[in-house]
C-alpha positions as a LaTeX table, in Angstrom:
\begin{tabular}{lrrr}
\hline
Residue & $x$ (\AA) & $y$ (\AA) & $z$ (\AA) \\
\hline
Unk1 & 117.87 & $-28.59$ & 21.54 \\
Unk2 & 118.38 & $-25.93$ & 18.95 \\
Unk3 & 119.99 & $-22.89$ & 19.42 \\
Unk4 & 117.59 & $-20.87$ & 16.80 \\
Unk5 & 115.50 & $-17.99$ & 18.11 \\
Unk6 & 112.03 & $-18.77$ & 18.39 \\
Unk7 & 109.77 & $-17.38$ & 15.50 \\
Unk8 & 106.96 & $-17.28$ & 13.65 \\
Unk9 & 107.15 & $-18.10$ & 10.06 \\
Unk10 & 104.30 & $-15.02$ & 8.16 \\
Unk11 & 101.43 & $-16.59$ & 7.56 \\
Unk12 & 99.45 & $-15.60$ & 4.05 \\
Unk13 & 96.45 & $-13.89$ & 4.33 \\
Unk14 & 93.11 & $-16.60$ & 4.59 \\
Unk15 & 90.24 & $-15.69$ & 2.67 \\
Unk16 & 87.23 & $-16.88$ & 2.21 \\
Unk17 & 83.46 & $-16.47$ & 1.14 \\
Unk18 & 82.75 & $-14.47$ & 4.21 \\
Unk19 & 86.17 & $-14.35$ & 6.24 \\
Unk20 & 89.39 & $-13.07$ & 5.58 \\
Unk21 & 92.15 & $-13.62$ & 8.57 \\
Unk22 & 95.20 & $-12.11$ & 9.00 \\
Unk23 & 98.69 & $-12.55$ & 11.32 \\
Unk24 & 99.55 & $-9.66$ & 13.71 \\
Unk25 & 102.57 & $-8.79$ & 14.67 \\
Unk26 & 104.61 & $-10.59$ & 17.47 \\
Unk27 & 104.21 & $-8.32$ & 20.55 \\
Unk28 & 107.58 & $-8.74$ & 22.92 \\
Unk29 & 106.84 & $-11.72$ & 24.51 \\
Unk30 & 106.64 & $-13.41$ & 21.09 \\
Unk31 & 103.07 & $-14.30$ & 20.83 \\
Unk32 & 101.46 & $-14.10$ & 17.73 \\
Unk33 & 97.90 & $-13.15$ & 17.21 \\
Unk34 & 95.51 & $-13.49$ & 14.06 \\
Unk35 & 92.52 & $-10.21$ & 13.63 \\
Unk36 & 89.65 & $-11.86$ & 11.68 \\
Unk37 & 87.09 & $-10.14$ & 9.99 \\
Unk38 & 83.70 & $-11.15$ & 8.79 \\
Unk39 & 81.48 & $-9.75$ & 5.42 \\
Unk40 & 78.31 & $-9.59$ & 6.66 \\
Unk41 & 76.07 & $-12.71$ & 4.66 \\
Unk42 & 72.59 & $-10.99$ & 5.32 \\
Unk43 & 70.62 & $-8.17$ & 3.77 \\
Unk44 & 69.40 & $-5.85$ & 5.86 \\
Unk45 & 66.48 & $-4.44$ & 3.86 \\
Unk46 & 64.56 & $-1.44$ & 6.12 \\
Unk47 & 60.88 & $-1.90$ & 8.20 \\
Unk48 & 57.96 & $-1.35$ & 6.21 \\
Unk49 & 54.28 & $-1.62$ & 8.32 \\
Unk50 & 52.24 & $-4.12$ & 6.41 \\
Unk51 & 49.55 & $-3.20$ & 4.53 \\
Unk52 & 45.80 & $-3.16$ & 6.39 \\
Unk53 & 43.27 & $-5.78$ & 5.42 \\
\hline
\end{tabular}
């Protein structure tokens, strides 16, 4: 086998319409993680009562 440590090559930021992901950091027993974080894709428009007939 090879004798190279085992790491991670850095990933480029993924973005999207609605998502951008990102690569963490390798904690110490090497795994990498990815935090991704969502826009939000609705409007959120405030209650109003309907009018009465």
């Amino acid at each position: 086998m090879s004798d190279a440590p085992k790491t991670r090559p850095a990933v480029p930021e993924g973005k999207s319409r609605f998502v951008t992901t990102r690569q963490k950091k390798a904690n110490d027993q090497g795994y990498v993680g990815y935090e991704t974080t969502w826009e939000p894709f609705q409007k959120e428009v405030p209650y109003s009562t309907p009018k009465k007939p």
